[in-house]
Each structure stands twice: as structure tokens, then as C-alpha cells.
C-alpha positions in Angstrom: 29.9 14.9 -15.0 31.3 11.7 -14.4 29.2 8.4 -13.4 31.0 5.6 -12.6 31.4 3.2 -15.5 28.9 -0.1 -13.4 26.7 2.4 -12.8 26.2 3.5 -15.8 26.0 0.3 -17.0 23.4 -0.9 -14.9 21.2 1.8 -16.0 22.0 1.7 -19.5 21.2 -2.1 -19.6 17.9 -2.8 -19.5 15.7 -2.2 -22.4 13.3 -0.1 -20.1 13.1 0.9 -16.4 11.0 1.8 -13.6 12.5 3.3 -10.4 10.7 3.0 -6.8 11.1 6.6 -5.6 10.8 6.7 -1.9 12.2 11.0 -1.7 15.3 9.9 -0.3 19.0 10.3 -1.1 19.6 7.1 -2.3 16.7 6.6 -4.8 16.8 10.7 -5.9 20.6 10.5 -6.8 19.3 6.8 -8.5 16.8 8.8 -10.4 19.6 11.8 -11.3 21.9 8.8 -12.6 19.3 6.9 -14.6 18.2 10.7 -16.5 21.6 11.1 -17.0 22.4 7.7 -19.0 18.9 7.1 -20.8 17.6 10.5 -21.1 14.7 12.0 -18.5 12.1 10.0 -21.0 14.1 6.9 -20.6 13.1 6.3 -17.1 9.8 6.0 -15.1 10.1 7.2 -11.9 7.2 5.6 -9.3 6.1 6.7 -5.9 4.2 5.6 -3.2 1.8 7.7 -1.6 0.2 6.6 1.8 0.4 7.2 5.3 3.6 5.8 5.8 5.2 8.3 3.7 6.6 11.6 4.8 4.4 13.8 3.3 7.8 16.1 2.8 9.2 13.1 0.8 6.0 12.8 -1.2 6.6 17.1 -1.9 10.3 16.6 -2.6 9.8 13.6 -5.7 7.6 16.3 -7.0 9.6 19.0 -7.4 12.5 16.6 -8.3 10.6 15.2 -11.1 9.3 18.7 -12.2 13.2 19.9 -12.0 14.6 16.8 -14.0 11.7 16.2 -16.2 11.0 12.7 -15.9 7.9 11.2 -16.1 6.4 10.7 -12.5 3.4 8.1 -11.6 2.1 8.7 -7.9 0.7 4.7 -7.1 -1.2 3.4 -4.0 1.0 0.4 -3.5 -1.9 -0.9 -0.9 -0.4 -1.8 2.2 -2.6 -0.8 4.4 -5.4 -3.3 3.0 -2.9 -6.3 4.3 -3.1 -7.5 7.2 -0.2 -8.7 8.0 1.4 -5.7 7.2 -0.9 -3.2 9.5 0.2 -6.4 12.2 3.2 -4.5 12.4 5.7 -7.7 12.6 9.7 -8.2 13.0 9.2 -8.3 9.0 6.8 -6.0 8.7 9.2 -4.2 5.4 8.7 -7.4 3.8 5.1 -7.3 3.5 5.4 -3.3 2.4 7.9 -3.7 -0.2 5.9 -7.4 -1.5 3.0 -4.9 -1.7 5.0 -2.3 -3.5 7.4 -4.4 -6.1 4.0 -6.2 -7.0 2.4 -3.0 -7.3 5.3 -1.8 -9.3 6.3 -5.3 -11.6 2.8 -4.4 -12.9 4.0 -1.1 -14.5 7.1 -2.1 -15.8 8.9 -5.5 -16.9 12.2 -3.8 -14.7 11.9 -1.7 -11.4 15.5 -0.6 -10.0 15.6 0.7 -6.0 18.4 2.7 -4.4 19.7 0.1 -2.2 23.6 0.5 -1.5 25.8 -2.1 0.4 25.7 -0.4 3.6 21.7 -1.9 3.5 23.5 -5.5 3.0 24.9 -5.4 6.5 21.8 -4.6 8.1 18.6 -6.8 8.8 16.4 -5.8 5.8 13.5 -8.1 5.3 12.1 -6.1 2.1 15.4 -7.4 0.7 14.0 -10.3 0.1 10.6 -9.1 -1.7 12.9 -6.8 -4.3 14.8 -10.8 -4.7 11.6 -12.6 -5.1 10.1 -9.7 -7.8 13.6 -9.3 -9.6 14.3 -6.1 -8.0 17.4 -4.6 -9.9 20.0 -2.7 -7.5 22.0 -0.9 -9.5 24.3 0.8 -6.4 25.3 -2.6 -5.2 26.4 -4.0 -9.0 28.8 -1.0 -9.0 29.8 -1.8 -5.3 28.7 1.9 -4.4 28.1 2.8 -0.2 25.9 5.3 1.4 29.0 7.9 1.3 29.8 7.1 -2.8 25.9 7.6 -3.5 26.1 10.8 -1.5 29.4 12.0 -3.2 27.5 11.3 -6.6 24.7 13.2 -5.7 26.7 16.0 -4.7 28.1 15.3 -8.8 25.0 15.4 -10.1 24.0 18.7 -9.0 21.8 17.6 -6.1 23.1 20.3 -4.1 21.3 20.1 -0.4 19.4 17.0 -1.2 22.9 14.9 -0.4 23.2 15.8 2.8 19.8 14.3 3.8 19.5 12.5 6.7 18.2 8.7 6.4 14.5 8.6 6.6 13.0 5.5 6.9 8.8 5.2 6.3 7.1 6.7 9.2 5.7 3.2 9.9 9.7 2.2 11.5 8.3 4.4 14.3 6.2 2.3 15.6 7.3 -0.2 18.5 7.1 -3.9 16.8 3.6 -5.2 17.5 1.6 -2.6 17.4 -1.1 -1.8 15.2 0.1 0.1 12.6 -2.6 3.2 12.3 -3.0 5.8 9.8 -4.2 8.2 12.2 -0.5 7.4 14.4 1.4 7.8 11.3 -0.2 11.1 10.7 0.8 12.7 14.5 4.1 11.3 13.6 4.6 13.2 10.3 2.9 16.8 12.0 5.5 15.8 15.0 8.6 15.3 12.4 7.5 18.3 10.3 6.8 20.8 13.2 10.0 20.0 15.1 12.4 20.1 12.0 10.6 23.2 11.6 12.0 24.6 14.6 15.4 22.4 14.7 16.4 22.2 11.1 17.0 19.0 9.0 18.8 17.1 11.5 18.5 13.0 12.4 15.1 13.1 14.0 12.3 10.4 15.1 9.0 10.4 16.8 8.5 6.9 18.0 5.1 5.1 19.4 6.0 3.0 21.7 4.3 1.1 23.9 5.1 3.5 27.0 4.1 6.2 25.1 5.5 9.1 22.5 9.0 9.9 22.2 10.8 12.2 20.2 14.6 11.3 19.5 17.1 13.6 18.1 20.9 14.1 16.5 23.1 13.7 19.6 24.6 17.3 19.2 21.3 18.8 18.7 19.8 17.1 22.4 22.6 18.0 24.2 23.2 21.7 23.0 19.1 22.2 23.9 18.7 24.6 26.9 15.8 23.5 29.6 13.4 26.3 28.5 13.7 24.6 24.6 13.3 21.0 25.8 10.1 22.3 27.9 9.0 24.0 24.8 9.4 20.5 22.5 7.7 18.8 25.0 4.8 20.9 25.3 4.5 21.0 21.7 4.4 17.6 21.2 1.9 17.3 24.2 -0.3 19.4 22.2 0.3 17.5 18.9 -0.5 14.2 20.2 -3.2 15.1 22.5 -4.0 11.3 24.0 -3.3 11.1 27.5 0.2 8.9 26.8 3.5 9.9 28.1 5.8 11.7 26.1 9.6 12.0 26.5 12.7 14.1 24.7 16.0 11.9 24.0 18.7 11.2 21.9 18.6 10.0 18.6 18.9 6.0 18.9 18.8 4.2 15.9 16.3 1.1 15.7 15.0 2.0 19.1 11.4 1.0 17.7 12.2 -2.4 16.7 11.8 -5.2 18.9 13.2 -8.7 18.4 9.9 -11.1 18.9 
């Protein structure tokens, strides 16, 4: 089982280390790596749990940490008691991941995310609070891309879990500037959850936005739906969000909740 030799470096470095472990590919096959080179007892992993987070993601560290046997701490990062974060501005990641990291920095001396150099290209304001709390990035010191981290998961025995679509925190679904809400975030993840449920584990979003709900899916997937199916997703969703607002069917469009301000 071969790991490339920066990688494995990275992780073998520092004396100890604590891994933010969102549920997705990138910091699962981070995780797989970092058991591999220090030993399941060698590494920390450390979640998040709040509103934000998919409560599939929150199921899928579980069972990942149960599989690999590496010790798990479930943390409140606190978030939602900032206000500038629930302000839900262009930079409203930056205020998360400050709240996280610090959260986090408290645990552990080190704390390594799953960042890749695809994230470099993009705007990524919670780049800046893993620089300003000493984040490590192990992916990016051994120049690995979304595709590399997915081919190494695919090494390490990760099986399905590769081919995961990107799943950002359910807070990204809401239009920039408004509030972020718990009880939103919630008819977002039943939305997500139901509709995957019936379409399988394709590129999928249900967006707040100031015009109302809208549900976005994999290109392929929204044109290969039959009038009778899109009827039946929008009813469903109707019923699920149950407040009056408008709700429409489209395809997937990525960043279609962010607004420049």
C-alpha cells in the first residue's frame, strides 16, 4: 500500500497530530493516510458537530473511526454563538473555521485539514484562519489534487467513500446575507437526505435563497428526470419546507448561493 513519500512525511513529522474531520473525501482519506504512517493511536481525529453539518457526514466519521480504530472526539466548535458568523457574510468560512481551529489548537499543539491544491485556486476565506492558527496541510506539501487524494483513497481501501461528491457545510446553502438559522439548515439536511434517498449519491444542493427554496442537481440526473419525477421532487420538497416560499428544480450550479457584496 503505497503513500507517496511527502505525504508520508507530513504525517510522520510532527511529534503529535490532530485532524479536523469534516466526513468528506479529502479529510477521511487524510485520516486513512495519517493511521497508516503513525499507527490508528498516533492520530486524533476531531469533528464538529452542529447544524451546519450533514448529519450523514457526522454518521460516516463514526463508522470511519469505529472501522479504523482511531480515537474520535465529537467537539462543539461554537459558531453559532458568533455573530458574525450567523451574519452569514462573503467570509462567512472565515469566521467558522477561526471558530473551529481555535476550538481545535486547544486540543492539540498540531491540527492537519484535508485541503488539496485544487482549494488554492478557489476563493477560500477559512484559508486564512487554518494560516493564522498554524493549520498544517499535508495534501498541498506533497502537491497532491482532488483527483490524487481520490486515487489514494481508492489505495487505502476506501472503497465507495472516494467517489463522494464535494459536500461543502450546509451553511454554503444559504444566499450570502442571510441569517444563517439552525432551523434552515435542518430543512436543508431532511431536503439533501430525502432526495439522495430517492436519487442516489449524486452532486446535490438545496439552496435558501432570497426568492425562495431551490433544489439543484448533477446535470445528467435533471435532464434524464421525466415530468411526473420532477412533479414528485417538487411536491416533496413543498411538503418538507412547508413556509409559503417558492420552490424550484434545476441544475446543479456550483456557488449559486454566494453573492459578491
Amino acid at each position: 500500500m503505497t503513500i507517496p513519500a511527502a505525504l508520508h512525511d507530513a504525517l510522520a513529522r510532527p511529534a503529535s497530530l490532530t485532524i479536523a474531520l469534516s466526513g468528506g473525501i479529502d479529510s477521511l482519506t487524510l485520516s486513512a493516510a495519517a493511521a497508516k504512517v503513525r499507527g490508528a493511536a498516533g492520530v486524533t481525529l476531531c469533528h464538529a458537530v452542529s447544524a451546519a453539518v450533514p448529519s450523514a457526514a457526522t454518521a460516516r466519521v463514526k463508522e470511519f473511526a469505529a472501522a479504523w480504530g482511531a480515537p474520535l472526539r465529537l467537539v462543539d466548535a461554537g459558531e453559532f454563538a458568533d455573530p458574525s458568523y450567523r451574519a452569514n457574510p462573503v467570509n462567512r468560512c472565515y469566521f467558522c473555521k477561526t471558530n473551529l481551529y481555535g476550538t481545535l489548537a486547544r486540543m492539540g499543539p498540531l491540527v492537519a485539514a484535508g485541503t488539496n491544491t485544487d482549494d488554492l485556486t478557489d476563493y477560500r476565506p477559512g484559508l486564512q484562519a487554518a494560516a493564522e492558527h498554524g493549520v498544517l496541510h499535508p495534501f498541498v506539501d506533497a502537491q497532491m489534487s482532488k483527483a490524487d487524494v481520490r486515487a489514494l483513497a481508492r489505495v487505502l481501501g476506501l472503497g465507495e467513500l472516494a467517489e463522494l461528491p464535494a459536500a461543502p457545510c450546509l451553511a454554503s446553502r444559504i444566499e450570502t446575507g442571510l441569517r444563517v438559522e439552525p432551523a434552515d439548515l435542518a430543512v436543508i439536511d431532511r431536503v439533501e437526505t430525502l432526495l439522495r434517498g430517492e436519487l442516489g449519491n449524486i452532486t446535490l444542493r438545496c439552496r435558501l435563497l432570497r426568492g425562495g427554496w431551490v433544489v439543484e442537481v448533477d446535470q445528467l440526473a435533471h435532464d434524464g428526470l421525466t415530468a411526473s419525477q420532477r412533479a414528485m421532487v417538487l411536491a416533496q420538497v413543498r411538503q418538507e419546507t412547508d413556509d409559503g416560499r417558492a420552490v424550484d428544480l434545476r441544475p446543479y450550479s456550483r456557488g449559486s448561493a454566494f453573492v459578491h457584496q
